[in-house]
Backbone as a chain_set.jsonl record, in Angstrom:
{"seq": "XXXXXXXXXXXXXXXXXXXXXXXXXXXXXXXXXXXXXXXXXXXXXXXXXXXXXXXXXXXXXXXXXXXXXXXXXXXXXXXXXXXXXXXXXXXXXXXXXXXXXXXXXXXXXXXXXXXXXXXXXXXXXXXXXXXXXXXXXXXXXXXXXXXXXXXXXXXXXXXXXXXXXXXXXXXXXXXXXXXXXXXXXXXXXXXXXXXXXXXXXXXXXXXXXXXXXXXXXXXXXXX", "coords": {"N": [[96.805, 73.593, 174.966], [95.828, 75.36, 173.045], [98.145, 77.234, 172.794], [99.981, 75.252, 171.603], [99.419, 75.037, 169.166], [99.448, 76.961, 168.203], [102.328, 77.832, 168.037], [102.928, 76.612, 165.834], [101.967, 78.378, 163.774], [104.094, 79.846, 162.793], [105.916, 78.006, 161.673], [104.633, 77.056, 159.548], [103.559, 79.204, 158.053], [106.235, 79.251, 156.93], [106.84, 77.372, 155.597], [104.302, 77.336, 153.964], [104.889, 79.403, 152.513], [107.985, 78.851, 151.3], [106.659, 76.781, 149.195], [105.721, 78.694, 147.684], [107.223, 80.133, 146.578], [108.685, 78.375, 145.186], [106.701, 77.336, 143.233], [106.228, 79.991, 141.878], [109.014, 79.861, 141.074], [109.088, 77.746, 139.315], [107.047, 77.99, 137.179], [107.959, 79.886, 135.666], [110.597, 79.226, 134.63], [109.276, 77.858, 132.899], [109.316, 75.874, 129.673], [109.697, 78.685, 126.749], [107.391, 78.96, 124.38], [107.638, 80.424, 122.429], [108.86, 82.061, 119.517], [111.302, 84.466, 118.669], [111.703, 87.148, 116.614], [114.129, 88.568, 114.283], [115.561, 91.534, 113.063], [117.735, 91.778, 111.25], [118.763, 93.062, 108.904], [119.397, 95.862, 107.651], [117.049, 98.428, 108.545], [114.753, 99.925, 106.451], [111.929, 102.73, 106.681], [110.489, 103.725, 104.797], [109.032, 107.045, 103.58], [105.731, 107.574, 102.517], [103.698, 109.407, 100.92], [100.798, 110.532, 101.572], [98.289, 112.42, 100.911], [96.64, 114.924, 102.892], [94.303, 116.248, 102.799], [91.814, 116.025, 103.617], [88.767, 115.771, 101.006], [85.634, 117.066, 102.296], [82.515, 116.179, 102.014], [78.866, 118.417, 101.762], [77.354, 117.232, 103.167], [78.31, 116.376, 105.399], [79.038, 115.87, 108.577], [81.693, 115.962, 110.022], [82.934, 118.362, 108.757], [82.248, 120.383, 110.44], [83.695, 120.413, 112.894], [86.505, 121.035, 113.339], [89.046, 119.816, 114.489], [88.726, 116.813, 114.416], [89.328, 116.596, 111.201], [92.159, 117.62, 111.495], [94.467, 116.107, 109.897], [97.268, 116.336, 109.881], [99.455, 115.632, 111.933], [99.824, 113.015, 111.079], [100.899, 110.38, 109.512], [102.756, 107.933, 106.806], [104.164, 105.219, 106.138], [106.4, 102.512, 104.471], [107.25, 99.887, 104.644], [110.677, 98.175, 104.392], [113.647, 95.767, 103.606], [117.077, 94.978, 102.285], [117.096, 93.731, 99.585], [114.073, 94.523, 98.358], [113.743, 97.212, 99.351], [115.848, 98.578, 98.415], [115.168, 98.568, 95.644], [112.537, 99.8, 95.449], [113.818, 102.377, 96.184], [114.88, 102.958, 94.336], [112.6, 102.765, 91.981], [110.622, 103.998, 93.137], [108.367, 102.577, 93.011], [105.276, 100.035, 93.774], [104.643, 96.847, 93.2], [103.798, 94.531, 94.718], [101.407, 92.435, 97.234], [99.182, 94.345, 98.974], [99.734, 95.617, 102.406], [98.318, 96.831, 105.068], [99.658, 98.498, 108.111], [97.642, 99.107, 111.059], [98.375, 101.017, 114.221], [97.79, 100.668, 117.849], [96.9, 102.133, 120.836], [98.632, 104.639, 121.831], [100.474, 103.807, 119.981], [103.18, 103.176, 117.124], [104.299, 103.184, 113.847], [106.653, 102.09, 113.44], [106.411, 99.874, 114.76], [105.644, 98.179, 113.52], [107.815, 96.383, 112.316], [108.47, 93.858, 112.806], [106.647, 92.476, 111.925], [106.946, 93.256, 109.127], [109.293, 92.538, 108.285], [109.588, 89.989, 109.297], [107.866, 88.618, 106.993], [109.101, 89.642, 104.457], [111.406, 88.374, 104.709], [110.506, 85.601, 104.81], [108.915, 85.12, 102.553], [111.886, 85.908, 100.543], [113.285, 83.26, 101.258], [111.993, 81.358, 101.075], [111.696, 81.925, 98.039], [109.184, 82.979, 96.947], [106.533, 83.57, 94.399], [105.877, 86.198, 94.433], [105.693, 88.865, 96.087], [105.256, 91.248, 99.871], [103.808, 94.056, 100.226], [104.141, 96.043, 102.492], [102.939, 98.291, 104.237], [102.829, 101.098, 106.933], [100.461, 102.807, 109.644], [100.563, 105.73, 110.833], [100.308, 107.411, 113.854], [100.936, 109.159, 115.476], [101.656, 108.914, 117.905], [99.316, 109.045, 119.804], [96.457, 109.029, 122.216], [94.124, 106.578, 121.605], [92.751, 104.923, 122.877], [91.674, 107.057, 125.44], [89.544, 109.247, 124.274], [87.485, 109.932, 121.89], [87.756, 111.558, 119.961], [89.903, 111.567, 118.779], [89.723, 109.206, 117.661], [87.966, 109.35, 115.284], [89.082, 111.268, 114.173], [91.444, 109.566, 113.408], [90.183, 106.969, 111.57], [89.316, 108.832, 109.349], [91.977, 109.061, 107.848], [92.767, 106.825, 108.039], [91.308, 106.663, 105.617], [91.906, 107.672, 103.757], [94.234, 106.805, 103.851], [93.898, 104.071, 102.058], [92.611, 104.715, 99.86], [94.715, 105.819, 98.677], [96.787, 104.284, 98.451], [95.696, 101.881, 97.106], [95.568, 103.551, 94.465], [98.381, 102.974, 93.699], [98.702, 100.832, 92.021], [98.919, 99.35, 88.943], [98.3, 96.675, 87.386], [95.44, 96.861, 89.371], [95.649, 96.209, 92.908], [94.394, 92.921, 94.221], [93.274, 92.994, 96.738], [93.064, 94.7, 99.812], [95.216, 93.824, 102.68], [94.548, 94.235, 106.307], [95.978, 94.394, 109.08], [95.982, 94.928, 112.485], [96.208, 96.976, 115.757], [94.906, 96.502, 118.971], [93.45, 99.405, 119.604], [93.501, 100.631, 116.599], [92.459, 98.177, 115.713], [89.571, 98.747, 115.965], [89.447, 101.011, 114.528], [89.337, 100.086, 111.922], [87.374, 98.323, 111.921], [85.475, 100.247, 112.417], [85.932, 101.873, 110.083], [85.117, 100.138, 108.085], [82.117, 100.327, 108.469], [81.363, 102.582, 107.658], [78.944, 104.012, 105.122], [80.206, 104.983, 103.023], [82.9, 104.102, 102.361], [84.364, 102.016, 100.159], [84.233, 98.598, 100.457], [84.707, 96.193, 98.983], [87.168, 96.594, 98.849], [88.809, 95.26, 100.527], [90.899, 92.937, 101.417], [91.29, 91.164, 103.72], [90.7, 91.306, 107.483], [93.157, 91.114, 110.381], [93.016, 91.126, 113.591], [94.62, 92.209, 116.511], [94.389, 92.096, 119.606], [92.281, 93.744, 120.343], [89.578, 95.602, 121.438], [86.814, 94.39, 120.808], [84.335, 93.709, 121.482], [84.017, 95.477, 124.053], [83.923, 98.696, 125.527], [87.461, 99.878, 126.351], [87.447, 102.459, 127.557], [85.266, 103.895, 129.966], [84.354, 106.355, 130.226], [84.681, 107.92, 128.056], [81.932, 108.123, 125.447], [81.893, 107.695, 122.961], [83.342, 106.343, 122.505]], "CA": [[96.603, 73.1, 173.601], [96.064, 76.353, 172.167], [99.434, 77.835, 172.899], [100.775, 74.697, 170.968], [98.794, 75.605, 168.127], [100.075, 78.889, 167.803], [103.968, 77.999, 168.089], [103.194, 75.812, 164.52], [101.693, 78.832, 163.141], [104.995, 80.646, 162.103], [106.225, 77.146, 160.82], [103.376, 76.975, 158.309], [103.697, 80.185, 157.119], [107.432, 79.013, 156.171], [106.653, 75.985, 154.806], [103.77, 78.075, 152.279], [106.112, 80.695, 151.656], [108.791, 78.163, 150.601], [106.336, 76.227, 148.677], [105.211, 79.682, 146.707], [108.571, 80.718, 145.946], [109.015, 77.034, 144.39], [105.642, 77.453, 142.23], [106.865, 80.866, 140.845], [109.954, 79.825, 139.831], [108.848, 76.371, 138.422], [106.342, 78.999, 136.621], [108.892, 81.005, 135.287], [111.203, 78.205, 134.227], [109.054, 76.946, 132.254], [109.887, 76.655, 128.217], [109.36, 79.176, 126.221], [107.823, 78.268, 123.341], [107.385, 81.782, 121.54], [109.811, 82.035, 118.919], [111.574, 85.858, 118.444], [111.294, 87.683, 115.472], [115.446, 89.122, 114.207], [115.663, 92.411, 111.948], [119.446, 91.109, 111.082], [119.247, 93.577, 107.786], [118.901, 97.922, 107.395], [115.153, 98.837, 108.004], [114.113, 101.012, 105.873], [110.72, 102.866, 107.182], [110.241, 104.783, 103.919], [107.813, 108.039, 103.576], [104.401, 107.698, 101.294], [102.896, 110.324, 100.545], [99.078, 110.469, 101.285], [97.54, 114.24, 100.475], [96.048, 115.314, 104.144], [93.664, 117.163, 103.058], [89.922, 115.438, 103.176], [87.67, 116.866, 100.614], [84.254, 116.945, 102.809], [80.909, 116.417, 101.414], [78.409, 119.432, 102.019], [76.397, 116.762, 104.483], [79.793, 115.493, 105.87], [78.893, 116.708, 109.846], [82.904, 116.443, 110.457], [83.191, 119.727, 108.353], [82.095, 121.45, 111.545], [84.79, 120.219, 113.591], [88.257, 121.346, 112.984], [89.691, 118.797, 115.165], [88.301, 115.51, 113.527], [89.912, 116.968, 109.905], [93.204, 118.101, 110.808], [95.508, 114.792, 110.013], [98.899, 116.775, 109.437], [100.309, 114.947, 112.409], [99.576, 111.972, 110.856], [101.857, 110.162, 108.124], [102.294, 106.569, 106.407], [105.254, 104.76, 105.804], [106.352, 101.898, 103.583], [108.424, 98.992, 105.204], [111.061, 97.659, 103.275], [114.913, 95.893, 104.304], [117.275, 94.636, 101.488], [117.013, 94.469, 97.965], [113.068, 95.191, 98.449], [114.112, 98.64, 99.564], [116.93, 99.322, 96.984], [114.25, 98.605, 94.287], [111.55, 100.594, 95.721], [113.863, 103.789, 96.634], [115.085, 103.149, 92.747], [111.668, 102.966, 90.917], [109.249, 104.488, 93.498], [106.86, 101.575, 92.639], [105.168, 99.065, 94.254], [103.811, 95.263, 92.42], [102.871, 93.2, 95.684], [100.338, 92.045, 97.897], [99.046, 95.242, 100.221], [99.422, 95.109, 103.783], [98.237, 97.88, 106.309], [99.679, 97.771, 109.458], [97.562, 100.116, 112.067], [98.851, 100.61, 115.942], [97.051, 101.405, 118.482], [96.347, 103.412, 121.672], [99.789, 105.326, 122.049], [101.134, 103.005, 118.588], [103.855, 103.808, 115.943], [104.337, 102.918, 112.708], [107.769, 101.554, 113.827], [105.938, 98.237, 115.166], [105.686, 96.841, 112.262], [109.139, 96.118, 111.543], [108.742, 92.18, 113.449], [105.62, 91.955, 110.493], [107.978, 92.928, 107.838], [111.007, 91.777, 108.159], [109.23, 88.44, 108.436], [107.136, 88.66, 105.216], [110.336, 89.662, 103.479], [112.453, 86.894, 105.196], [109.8, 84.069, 104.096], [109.012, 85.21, 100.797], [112.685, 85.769, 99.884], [113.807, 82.595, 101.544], [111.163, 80.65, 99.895], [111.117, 82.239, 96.419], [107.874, 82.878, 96.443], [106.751, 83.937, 93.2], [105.255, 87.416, 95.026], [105.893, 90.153, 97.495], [104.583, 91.69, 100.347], [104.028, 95.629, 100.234], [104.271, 96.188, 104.018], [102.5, 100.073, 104.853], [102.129, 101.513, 108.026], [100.368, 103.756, 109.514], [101.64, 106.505, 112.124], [99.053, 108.396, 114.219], [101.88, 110.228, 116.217], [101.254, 107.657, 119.29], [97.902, 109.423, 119.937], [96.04, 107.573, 122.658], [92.838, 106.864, 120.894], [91.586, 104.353, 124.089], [90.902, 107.743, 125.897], [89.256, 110.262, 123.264], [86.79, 109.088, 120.406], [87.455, 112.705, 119.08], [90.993, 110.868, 118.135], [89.207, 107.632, 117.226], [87.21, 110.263, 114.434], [90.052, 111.633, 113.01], [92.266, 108.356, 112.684], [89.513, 106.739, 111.139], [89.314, 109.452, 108.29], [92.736, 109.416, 107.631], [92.761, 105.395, 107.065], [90.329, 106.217, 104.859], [92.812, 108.555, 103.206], [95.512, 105.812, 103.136], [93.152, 103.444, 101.842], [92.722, 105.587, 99.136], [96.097, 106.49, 97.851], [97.737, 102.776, 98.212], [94.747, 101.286, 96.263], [96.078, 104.279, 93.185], [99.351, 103.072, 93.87], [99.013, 99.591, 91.869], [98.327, 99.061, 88.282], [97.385, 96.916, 87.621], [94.964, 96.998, 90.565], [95.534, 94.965, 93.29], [92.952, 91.971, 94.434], [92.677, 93.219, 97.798], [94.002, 95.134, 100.852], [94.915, 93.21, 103.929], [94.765, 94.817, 107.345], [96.808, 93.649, 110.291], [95.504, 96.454, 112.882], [96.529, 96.101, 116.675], [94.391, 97.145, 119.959], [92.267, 100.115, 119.196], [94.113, 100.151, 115.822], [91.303, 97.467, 115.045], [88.123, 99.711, 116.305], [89.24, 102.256, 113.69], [89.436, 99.607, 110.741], [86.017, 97.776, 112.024], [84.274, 101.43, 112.379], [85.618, 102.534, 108.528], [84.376, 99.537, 107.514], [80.704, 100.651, 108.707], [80.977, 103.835, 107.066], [78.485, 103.463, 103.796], [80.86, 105.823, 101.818], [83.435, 103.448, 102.421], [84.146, 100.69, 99.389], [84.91, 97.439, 100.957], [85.42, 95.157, 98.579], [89.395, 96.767, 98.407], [89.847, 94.956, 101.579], [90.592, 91.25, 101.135], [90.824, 90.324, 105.34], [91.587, 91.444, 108.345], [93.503, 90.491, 111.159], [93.119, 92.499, 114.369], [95.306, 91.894, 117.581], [94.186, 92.605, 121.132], [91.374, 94.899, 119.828], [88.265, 95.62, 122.201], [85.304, 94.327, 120.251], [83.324, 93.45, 122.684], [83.167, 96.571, 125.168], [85.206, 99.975, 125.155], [88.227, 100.321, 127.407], [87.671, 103.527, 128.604], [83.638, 103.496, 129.794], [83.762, 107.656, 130.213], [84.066, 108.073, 126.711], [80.56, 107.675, 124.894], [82.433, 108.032, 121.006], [84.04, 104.375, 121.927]], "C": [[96.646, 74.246, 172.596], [97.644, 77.055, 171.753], [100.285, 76.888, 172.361], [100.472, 74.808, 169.486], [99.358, 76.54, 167.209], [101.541, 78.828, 167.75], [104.015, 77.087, 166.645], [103.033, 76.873, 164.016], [102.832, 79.277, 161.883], [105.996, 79.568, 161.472], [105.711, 77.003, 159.752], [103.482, 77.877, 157.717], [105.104, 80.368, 156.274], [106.928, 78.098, 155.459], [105.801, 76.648, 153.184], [104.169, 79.005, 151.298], [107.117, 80.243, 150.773], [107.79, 76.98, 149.423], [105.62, 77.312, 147.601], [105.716, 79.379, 146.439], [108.958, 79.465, 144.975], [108.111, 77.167, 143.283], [105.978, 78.661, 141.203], [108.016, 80.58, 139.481], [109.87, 78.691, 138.738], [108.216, 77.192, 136.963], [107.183, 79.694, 135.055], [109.964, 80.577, 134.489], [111.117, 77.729, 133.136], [109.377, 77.224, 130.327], [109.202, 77.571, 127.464], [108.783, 79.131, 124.973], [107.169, 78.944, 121.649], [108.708, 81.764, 120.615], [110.123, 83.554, 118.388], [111.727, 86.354, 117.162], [113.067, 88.856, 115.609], [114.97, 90.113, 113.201], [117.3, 92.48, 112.004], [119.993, 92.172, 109.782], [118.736, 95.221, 107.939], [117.625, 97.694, 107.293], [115.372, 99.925, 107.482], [112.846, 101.93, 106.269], [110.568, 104.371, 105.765], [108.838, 105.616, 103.35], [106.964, 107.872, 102.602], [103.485, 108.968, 101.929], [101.658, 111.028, 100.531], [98.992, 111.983, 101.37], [96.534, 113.721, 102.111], [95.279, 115.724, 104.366], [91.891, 116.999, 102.298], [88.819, 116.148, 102.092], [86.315, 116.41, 100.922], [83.545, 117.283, 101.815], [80.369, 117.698, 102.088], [77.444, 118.48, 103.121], [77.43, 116.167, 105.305], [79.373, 116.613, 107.57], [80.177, 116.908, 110.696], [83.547, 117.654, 110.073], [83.27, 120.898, 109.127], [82.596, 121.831, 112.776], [86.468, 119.61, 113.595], [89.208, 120.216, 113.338], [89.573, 117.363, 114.584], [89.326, 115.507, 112.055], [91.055, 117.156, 110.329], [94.52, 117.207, 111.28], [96.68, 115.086, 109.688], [99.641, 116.256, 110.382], [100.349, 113.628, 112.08], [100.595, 111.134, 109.602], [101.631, 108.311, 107.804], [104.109, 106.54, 105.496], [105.614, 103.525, 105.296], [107.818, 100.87, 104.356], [109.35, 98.241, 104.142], [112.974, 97.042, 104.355], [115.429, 95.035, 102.572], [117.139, 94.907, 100.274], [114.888, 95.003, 97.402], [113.417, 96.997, 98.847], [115.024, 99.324, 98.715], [115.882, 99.411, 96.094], [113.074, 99.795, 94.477], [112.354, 102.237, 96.196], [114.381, 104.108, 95.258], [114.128, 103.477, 92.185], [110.608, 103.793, 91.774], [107.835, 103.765, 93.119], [106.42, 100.278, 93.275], [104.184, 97.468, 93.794], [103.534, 94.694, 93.372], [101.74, 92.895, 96.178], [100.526, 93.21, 99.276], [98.975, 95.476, 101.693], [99.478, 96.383, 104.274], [98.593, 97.852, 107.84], [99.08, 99.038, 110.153], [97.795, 99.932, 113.205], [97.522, 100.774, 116.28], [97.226, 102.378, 119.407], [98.182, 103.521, 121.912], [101.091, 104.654, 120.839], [101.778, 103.895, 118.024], [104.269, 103.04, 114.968], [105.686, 101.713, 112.679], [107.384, 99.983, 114.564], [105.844, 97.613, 114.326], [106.734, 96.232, 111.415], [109.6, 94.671, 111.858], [107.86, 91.593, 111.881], [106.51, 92.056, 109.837], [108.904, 92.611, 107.588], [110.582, 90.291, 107.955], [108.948, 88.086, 107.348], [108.23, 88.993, 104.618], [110.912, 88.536, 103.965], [111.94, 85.617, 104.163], [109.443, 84.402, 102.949], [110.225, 84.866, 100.337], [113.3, 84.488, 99.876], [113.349, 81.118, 100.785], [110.946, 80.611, 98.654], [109.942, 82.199, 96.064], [107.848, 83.83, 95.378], [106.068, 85.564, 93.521], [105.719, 87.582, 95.938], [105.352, 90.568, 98.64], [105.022, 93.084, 100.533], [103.77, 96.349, 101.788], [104.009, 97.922, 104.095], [102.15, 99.9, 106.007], [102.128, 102.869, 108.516], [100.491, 104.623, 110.864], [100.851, 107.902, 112.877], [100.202, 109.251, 115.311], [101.595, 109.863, 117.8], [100.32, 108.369, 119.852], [97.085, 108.434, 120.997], [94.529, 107.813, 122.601], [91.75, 106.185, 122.252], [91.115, 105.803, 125.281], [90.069, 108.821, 125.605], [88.735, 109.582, 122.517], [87.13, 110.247, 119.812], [89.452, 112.258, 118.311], [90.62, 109.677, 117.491], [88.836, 108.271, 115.277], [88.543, 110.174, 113.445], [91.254, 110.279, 112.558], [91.794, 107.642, 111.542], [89.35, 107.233, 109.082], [90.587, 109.445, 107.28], [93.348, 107.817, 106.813], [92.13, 105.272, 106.067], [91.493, 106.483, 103.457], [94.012, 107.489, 102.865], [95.323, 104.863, 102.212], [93.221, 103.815, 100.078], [93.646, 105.28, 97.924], [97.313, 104.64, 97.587], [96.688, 102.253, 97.513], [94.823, 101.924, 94.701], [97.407, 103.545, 92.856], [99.78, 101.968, 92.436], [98.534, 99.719, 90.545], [99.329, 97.842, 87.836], [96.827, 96.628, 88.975], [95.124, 96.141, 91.12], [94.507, 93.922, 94.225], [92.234, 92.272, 95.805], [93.96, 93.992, 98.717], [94.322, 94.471, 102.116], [95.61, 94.015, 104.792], [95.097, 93.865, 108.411], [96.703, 95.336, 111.575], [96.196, 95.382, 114.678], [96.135, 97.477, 117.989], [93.682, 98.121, 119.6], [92.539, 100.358, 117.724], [92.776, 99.189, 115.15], [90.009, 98.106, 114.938], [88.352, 100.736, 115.069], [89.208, 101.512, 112.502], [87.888, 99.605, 110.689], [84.781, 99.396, 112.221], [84.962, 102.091, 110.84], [85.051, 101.458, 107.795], [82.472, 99.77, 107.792], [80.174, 101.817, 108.075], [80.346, 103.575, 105.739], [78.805, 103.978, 102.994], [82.801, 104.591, 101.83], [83.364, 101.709, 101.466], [85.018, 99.644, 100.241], [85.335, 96.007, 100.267], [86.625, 95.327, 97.738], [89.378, 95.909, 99.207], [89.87, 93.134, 101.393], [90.181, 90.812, 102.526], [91.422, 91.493, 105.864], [92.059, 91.055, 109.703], [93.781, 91.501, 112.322], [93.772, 91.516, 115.726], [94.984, 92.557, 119.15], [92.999, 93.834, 120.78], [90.16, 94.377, 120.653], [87.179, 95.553, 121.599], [84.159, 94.648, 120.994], [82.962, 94.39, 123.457], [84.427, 97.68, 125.088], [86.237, 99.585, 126.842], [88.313, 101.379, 128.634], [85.732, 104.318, 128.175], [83.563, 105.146, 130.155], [83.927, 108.004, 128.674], [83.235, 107.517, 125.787], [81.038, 107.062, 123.372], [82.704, 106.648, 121.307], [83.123, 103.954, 121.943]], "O": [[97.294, 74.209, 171.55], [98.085, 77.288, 170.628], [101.464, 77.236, 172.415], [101.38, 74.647, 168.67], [99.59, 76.735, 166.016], [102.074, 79.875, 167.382], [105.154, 76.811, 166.269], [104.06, 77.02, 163.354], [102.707, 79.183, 160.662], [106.9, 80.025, 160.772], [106.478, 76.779, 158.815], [103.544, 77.635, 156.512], [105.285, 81.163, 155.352], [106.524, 78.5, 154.367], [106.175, 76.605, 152.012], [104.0, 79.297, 150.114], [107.338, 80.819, 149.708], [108.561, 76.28, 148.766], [104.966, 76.816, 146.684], [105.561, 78.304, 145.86], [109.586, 79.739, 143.953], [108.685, 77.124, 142.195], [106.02, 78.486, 139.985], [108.115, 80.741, 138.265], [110.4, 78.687, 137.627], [108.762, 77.065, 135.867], [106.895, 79.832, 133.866], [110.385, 81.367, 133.644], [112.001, 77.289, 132.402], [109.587, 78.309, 129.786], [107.988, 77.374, 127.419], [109.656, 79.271, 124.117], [106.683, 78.531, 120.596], [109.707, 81.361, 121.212], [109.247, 84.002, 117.648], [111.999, 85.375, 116.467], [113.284, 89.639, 116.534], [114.06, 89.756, 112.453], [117.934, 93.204, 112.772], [121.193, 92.267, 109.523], [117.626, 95.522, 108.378], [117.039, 97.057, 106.419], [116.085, 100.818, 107.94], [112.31, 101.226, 105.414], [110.563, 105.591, 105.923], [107.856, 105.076, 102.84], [107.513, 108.05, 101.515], [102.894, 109.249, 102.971], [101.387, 111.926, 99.734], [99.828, 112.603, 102.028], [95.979, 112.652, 102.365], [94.921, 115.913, 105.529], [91.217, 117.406, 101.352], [88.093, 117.059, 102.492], [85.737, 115.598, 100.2], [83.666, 118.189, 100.991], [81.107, 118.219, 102.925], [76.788, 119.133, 103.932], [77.022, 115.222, 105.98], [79.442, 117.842, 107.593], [80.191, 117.615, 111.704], [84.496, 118.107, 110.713], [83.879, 121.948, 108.922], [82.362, 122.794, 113.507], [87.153, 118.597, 113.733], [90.037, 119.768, 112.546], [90.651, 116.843, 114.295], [90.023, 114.518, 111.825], [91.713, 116.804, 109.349], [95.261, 117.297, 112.259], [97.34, 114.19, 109.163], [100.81, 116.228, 109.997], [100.989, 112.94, 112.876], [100.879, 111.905, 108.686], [100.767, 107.583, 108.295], [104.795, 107.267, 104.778], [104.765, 102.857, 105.887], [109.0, 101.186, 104.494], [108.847, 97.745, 103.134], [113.411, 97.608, 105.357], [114.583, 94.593, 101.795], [117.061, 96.044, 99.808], [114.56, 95.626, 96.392], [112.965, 97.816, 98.047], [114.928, 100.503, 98.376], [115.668, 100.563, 95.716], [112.841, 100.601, 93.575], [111.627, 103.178, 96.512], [114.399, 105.282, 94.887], [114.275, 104.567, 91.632], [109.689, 104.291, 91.125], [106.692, 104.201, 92.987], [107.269, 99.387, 93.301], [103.052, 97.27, 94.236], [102.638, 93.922, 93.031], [100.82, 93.129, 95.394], [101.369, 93.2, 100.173], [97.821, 95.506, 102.118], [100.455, 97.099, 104.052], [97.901, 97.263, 108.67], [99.732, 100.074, 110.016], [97.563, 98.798, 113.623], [96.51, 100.941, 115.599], [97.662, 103.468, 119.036], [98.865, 102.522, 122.134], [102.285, 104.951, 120.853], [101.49, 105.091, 118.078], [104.704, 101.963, 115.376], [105.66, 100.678, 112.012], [108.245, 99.135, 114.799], [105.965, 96.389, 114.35], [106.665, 95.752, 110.284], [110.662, 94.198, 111.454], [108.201, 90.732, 111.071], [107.183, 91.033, 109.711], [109.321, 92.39, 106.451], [110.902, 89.538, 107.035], [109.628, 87.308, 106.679], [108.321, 88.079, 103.798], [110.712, 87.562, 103.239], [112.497, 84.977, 103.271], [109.884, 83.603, 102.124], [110.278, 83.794, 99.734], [113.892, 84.192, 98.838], [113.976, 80.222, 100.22], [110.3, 79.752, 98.053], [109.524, 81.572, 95.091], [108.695, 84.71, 95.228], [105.732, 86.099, 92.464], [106.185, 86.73, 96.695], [104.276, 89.981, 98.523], [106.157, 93.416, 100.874], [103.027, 97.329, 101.851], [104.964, 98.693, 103.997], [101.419, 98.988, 106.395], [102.924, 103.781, 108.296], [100.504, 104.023, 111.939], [100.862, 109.071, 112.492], [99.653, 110.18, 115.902], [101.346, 110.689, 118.678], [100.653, 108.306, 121.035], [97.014, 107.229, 120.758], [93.846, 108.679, 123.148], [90.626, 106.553, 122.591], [90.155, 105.54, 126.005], [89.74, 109.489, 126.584], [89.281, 108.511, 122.249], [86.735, 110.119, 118.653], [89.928, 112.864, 117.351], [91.422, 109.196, 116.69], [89.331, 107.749, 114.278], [88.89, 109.465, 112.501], [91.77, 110.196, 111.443], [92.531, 107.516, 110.564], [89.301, 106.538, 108.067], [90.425, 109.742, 106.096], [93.951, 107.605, 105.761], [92.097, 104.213, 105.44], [91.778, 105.736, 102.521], [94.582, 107.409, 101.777], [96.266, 104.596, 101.467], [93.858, 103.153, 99.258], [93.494, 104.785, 96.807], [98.177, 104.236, 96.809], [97.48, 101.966, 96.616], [94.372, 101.273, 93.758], [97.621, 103.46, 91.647], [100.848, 102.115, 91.842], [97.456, 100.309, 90.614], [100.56, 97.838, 87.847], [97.612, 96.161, 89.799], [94.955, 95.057, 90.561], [93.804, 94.54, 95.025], [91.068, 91.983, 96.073], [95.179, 93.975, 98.542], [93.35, 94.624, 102.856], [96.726, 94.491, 104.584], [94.58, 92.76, 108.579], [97.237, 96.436, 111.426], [96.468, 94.201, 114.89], [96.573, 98.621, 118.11], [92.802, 97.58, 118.932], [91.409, 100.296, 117.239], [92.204, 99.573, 114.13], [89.368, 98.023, 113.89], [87.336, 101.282, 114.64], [88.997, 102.324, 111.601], [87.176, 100.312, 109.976], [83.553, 99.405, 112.137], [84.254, 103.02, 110.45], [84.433, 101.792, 106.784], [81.713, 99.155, 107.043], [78.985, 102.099, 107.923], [81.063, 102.896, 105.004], [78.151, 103.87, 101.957], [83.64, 104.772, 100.947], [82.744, 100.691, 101.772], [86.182, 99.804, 100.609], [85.992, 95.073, 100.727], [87.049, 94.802, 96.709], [90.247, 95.151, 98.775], [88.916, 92.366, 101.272], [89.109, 90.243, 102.733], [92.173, 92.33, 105.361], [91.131, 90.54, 110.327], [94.529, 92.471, 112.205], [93.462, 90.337, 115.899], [95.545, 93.572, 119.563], [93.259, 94.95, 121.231], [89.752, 93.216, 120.668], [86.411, 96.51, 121.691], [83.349, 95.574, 121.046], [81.768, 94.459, 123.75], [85.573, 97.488, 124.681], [85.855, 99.205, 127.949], [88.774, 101.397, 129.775], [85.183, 104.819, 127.194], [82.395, 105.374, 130.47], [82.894, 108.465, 128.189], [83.604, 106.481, 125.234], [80.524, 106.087, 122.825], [82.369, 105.775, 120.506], [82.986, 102.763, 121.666]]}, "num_chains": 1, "name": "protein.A"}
């Protein structure tokens, strides 16, 4: 009886094998029902300007570490395709509605070209009676999920962008909205905690895959 047992075994293990391989691909098959994002027109990823160079308070305790302060690999760039980009490399000026895009852990500025191309698409396509001013910002793919002493200095540097696109607008505009993504969000939601930090620039924000809840990487204390 046993020895008849045992001559089904290696039938059964066909039979579940062929009944994976069926579940995968059914799996796999199935519709998609994500819709892709085209950049069909010239990106532009044009350079802004932010000044790099923090002026610390005399109780500011990042003054005492070089590393936190020095955001020269850091930059900020201004999305634009079409006649949004002719106009803006003509006048150097920007009238819309502010959008920040931050990456995250190993991020570049260059991700945000699915965000803007859309927001230009549906505005222009729609005629809406407004713009969107699409910035992002470019930590030099830095990977902040293993280092808070990168978390520090990103942080400072949004503060810094924050800043200089909030001069940018007269008149002023009603708010800033952030679109941040994976640790990218941890550095919005920790400048918003800072009490030198004005927050009512920021109208919302919208954070993507960002670790609220518990740090990624549990040997660094800073996350």
């Amino acid at each position: 009886m046993t020895l008849r047992l045992l001559a089904w075994v290696p039938a059964l293990m066909c039979v579940c094998g062929v009944m994976a391989v069926v579940f995968v691909l059914r799996s796999r098959l199935s519709n998609n029902k994500c819709n892709m994002t085209y950049m069909y027109r010239v990106m532009y990823f044009m350079p802004i300007a932010v000044p790099t160079d923090p002026s610390l308070e005399d109780d500011d305790p990042a003054k005492w570490y070089s590393f936190s302060t020095n955001l020269q690999s850091y930059s900020t760039v201004l999305y634009g395709e079409g006649s949004y980009a002719s106009n803006y490399l003509s006048t150097g000026k920007v009238s819309g509605i502010p959008v920040i895009f931050v990456p995250g852990n190993g991020g570049s500025a260059r991700q945000v070209r699915s965000l803007g191309s859309l927001l230009h698409n549906k505005t222009e396509s729609l005629q809406s009676p407004f713009t969107f001013d699409v910035f992002a910002v470019d930590f030099n793919e830095e990977l902040t999920g293993i280092s808070g002493m990168y978390l520090e200095r990103q942080i400072r540097y949004v503060e810094l962008v924050v800043e200089y696109v909030w001069q940018l607008y007269s008149p002023r505009a009603e708010g800033i909205i952030f679109v941040a993504h994976s640790m990218g969000g941890v550095v919005v939601r920790s400048l918003l905690r800072d009490p030198r930090f004005d927050t009512s620039r920021i109208a919302f924000i919208i954070t993507l895959a960002t670790p609220h809840t518990s740090p990624r990487n549990f040997f660094a204390f800073v996350l």
